[in-house]
LOBA-559743 format. One record per residue: residue number from 1; residue in three letters; x, y, z of N, C-alpha, C in turn. Coordinates in nm, 2 decimals, decimal comma, padded with zeros to 4 digits. Example, Ala and Ser with C-alpha at 12.3 -4.5 7.8 and 13.67 -1.06 7.14 Angstrom:
! residues 2
<1 Ala <01,32 -00,57 00,78> <01,23 -00,45 00,78> <01,32 -00,33 00,78>>
<2 Ser <01,28 -00,22 00,71> <01,37 -00,11 00,71> <01,29 00,00 00,79>>
***
This chain:
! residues 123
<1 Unk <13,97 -16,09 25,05> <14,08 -16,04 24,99> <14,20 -16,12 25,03>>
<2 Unk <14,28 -16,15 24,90> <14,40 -16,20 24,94> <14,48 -16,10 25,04>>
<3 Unk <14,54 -16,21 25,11> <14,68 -16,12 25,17> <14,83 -16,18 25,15>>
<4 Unk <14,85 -16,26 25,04> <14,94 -16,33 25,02> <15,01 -16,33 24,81>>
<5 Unk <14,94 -16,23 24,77> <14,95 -16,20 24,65> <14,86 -16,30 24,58>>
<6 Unk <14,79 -16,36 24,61> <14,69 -16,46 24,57> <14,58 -16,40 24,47>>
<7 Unk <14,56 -16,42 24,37> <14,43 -16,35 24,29> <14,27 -16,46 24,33>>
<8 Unk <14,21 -16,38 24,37> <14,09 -16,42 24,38> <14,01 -16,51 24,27>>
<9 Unk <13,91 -16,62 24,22> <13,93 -16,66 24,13> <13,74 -16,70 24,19>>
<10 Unk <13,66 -16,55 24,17> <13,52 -16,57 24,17> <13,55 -16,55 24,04>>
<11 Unk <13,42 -16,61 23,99> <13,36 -16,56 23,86> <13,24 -16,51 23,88>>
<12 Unk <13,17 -16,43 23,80> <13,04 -16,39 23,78> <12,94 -16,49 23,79>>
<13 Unk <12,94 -16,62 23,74> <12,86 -16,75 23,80> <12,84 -16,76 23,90>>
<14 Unk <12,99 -16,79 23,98> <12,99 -16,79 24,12> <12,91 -16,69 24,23>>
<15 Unk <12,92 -16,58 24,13> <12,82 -16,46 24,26> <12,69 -16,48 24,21>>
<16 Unk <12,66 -16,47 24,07> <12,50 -16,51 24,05> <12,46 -16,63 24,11>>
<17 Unk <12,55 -16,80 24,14> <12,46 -16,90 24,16> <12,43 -16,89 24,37>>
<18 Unk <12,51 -16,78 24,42> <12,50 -16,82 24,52> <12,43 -16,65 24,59>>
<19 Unk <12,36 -16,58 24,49> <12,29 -16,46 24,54> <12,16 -16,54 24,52>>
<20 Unk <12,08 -16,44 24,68> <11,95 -16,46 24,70> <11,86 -16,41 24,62>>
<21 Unk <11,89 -16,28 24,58> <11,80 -16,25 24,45> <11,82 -16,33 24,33>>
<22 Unk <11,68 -16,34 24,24> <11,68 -16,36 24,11> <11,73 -16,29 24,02>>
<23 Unk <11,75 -16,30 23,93> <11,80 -16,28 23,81> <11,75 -16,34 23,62>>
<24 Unk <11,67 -16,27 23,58> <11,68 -16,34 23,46> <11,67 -16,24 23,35>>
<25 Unk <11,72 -16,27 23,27> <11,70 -16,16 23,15> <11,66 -16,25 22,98>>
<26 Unk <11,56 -16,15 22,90> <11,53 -16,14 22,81> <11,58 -16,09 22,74>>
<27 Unk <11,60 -16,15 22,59> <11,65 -16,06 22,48> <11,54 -15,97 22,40>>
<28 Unk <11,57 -15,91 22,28> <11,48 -15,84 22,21> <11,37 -15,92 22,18>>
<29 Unk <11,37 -16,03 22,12> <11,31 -16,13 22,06> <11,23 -16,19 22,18>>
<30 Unk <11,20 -16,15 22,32> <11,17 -16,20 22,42> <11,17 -16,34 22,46>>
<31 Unk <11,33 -16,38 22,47> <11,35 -16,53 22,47> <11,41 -16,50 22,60>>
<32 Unk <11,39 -16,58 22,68> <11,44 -16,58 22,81> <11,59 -16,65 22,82>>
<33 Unk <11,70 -16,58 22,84> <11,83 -16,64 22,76> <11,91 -16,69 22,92>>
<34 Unk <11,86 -16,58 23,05> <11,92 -16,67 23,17> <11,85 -16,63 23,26>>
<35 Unk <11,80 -16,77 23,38> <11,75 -16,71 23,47> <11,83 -16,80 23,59>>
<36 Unk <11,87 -16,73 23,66> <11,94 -16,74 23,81> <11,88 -16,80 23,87>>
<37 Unk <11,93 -16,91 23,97> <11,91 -17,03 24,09> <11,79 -16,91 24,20>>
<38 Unk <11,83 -16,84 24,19> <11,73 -16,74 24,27> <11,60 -16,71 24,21>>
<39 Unk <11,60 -16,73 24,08> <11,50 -16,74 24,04> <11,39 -16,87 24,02>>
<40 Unk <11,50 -16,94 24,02> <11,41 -17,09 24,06> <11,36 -17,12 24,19>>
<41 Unk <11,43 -17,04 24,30> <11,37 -17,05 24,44> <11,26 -16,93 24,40>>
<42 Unk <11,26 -16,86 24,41> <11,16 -16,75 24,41> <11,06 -16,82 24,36>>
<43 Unk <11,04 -16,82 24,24> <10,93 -16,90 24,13> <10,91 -17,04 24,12>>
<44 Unk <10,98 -17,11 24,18> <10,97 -17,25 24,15> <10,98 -17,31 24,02>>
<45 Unk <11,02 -17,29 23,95> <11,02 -17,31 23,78> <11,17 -17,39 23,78>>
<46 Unk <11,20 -17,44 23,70> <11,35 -17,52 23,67> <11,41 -17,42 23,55>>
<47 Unk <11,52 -17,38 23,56> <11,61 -17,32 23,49> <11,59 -17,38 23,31>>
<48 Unk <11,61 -17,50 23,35> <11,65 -17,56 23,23> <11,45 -17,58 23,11>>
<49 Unk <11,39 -17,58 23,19> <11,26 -17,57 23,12> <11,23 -17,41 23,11>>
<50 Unk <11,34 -17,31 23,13> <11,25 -17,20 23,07> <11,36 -17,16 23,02>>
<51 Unk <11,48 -17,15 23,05> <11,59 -17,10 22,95> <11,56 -17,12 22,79>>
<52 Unk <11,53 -17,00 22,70> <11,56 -17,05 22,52> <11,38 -17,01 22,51>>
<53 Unk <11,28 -17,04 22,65> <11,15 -17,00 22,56> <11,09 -16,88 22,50>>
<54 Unk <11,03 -16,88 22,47> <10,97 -16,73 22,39> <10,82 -16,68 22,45>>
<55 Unk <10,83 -16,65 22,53> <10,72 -16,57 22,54> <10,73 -16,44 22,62>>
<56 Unk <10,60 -16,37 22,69> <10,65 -16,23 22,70> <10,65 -16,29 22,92>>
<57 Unk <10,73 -16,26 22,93> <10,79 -16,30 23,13> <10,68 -16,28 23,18>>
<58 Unk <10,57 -16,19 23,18> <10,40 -16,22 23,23> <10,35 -16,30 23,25>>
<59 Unk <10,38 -16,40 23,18> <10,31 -16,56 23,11> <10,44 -16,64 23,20>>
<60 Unk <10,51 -16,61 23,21> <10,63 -16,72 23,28> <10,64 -16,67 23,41>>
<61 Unk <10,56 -16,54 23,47> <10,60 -16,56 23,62> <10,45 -16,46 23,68>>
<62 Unk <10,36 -16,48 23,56> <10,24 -16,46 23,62> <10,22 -16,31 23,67>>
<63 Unk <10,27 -16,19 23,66> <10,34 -16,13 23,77> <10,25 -15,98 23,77>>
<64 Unk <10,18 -15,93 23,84> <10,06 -15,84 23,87> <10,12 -15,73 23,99>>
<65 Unk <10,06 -15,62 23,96> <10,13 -15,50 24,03> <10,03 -15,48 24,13>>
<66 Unk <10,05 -15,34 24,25> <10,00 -15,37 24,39> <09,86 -15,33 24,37>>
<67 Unk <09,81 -15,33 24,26> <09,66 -15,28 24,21> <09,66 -15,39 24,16>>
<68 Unk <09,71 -15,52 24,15> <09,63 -15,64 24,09> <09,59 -15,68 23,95>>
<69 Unk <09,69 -15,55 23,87> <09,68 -15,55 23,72> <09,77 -15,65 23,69>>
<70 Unk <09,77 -15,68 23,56> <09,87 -15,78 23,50> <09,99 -15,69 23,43>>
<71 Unk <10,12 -15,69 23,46> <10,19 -15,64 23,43> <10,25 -15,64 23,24>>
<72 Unk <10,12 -15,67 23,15> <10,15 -15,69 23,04> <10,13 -15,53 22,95>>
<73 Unk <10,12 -15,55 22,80> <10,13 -15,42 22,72> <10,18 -15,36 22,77>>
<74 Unk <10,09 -15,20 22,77> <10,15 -15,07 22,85> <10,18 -15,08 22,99>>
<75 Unk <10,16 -15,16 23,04> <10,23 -15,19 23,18> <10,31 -15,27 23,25>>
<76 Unk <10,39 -15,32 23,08> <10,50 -15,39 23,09> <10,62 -15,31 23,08>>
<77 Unk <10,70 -15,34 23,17> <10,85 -15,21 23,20> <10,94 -15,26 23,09>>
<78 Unk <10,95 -15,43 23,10> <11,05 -15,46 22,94> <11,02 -15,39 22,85>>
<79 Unk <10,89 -15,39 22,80> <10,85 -15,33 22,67> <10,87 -15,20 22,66>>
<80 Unk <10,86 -15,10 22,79> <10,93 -14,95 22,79> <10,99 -14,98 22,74>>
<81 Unk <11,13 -15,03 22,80> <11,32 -15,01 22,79> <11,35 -15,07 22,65>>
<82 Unk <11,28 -15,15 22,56> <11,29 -15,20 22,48> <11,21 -15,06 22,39>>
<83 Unk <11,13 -15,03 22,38> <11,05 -14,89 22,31> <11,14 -14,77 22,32>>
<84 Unk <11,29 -14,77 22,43> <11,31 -14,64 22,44> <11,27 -14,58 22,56>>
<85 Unk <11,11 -14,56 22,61> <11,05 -14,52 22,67> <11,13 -14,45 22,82>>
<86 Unk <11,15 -14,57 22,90> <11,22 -14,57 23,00> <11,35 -14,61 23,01>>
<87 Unk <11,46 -14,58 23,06> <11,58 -14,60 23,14> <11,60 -14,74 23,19>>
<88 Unk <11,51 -14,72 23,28> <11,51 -14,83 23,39> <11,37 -14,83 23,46>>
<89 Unk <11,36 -14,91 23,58> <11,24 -14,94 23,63> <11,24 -14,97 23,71>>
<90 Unk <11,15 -14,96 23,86> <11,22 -15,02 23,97> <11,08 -15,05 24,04>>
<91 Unk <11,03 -15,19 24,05> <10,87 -15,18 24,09> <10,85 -15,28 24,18>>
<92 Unk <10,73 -15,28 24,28> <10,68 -15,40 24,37> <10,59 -15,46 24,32>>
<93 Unk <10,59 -15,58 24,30> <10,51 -15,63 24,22> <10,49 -15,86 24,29>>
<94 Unk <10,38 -15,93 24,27> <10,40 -16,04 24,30> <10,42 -16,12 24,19>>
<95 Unk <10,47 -16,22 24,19> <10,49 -16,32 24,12> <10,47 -16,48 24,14>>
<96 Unk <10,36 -16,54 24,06> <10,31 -16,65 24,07> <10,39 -16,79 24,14>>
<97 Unk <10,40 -16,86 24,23> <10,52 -16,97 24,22> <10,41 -17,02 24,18>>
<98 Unk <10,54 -17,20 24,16> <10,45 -17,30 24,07> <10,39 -17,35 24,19>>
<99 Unk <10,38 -17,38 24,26> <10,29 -17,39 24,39> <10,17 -17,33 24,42>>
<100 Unk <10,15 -17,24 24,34> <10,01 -17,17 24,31> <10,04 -17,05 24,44>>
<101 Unk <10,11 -17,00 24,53> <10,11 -16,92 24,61> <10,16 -16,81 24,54>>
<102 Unk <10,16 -16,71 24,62> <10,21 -16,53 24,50> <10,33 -16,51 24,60>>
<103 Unk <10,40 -16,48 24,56> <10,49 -16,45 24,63> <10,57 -16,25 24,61>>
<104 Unk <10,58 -16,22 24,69> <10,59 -16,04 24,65> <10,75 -16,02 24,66>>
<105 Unk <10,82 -15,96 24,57> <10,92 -15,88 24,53> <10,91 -15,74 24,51>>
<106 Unk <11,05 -15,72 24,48> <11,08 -15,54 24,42> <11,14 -15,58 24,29>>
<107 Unk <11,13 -15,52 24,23> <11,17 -15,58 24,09> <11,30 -15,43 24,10>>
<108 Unk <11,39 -15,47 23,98> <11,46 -15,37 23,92> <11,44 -15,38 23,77>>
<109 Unk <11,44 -15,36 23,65> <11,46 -15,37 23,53> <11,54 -15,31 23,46>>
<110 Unk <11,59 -15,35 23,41> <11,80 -15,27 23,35> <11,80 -15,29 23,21>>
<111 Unk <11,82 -15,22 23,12> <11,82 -15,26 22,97> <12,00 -15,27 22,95>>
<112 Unk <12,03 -15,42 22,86> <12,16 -15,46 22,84> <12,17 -15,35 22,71>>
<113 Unk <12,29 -15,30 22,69> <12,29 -15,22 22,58> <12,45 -15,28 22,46>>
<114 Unk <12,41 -15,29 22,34> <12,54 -15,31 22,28> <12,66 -15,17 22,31>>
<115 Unk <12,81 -15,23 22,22> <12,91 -15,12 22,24> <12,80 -15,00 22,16>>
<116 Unk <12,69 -15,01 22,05> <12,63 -14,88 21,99> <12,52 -14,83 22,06>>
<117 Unk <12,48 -14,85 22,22> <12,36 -14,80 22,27> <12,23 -14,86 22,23>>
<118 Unk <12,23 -14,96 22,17> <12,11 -15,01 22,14> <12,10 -15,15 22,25>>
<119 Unk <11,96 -15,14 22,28> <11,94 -15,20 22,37> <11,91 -15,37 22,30>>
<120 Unk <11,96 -15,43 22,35> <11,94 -15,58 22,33> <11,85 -15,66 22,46>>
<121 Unk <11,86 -15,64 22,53> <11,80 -15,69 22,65> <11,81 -15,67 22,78>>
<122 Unk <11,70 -15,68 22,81> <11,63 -15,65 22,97> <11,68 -15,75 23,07>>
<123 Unk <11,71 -15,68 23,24> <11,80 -15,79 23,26> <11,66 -15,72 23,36>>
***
């Protein structure tokens, strides 16, 4: 906090590139539109090779629940919040690095919503 009438001059970059957690979000179209420096540590993947691709985030971070299912179809949480289904989502789950090692997280899942309530994408 300033103490000198100074305005602070973070931006939202600045807090995403320097949080430990990941971050990436899909649009409806399930194109991976940003993923976070934290997510390149987590996963090992390079930003710039997965930003714009299309596929469903299963396939891009490998990612299986504490029963060892594959978190795809009906046991994909994007696909809830995108169906409507669920709100939100909040699960432990591991995720493949490119290293071949699994690495375990807590996931949160957030659906982006336009000014009309309609969900455009999963963060």
């Amino acid at each position: 906090m300033s103490t000198h009438g100074e305005v602070c001059k973070i931006g939202i970059d600045d807090v995403l590139r320097n949080a430990l957690d990941g971050m990436f979000v899909i649009d409806r179209d399930r194109h991976v539109v940003y993923f976070s420096e934290g997510c390149e540590r987590i996963t090992g993947e390079d930003r710039s090779s997965v930003i714009g691709t299309s596929c469903a985030c299963y396939r891009l971070t490998d990612c299986v629940d504490e029963h060892g299912r594959t978190l795809s179809g009906v046991l994909c949480p994007s696909l809830k919040i995108f169906n409507g289904e669920i709100e939100s989502y909040r699960q432990r789950l591991s995720v493949r690095h490119r290293n071949g090692q699994r690495v375990w997280v807590e996931t949160t899942y957030s659906p982006i919503k336009d000014v009309g309530g309609a969900v455009n994408g999963v963060v």
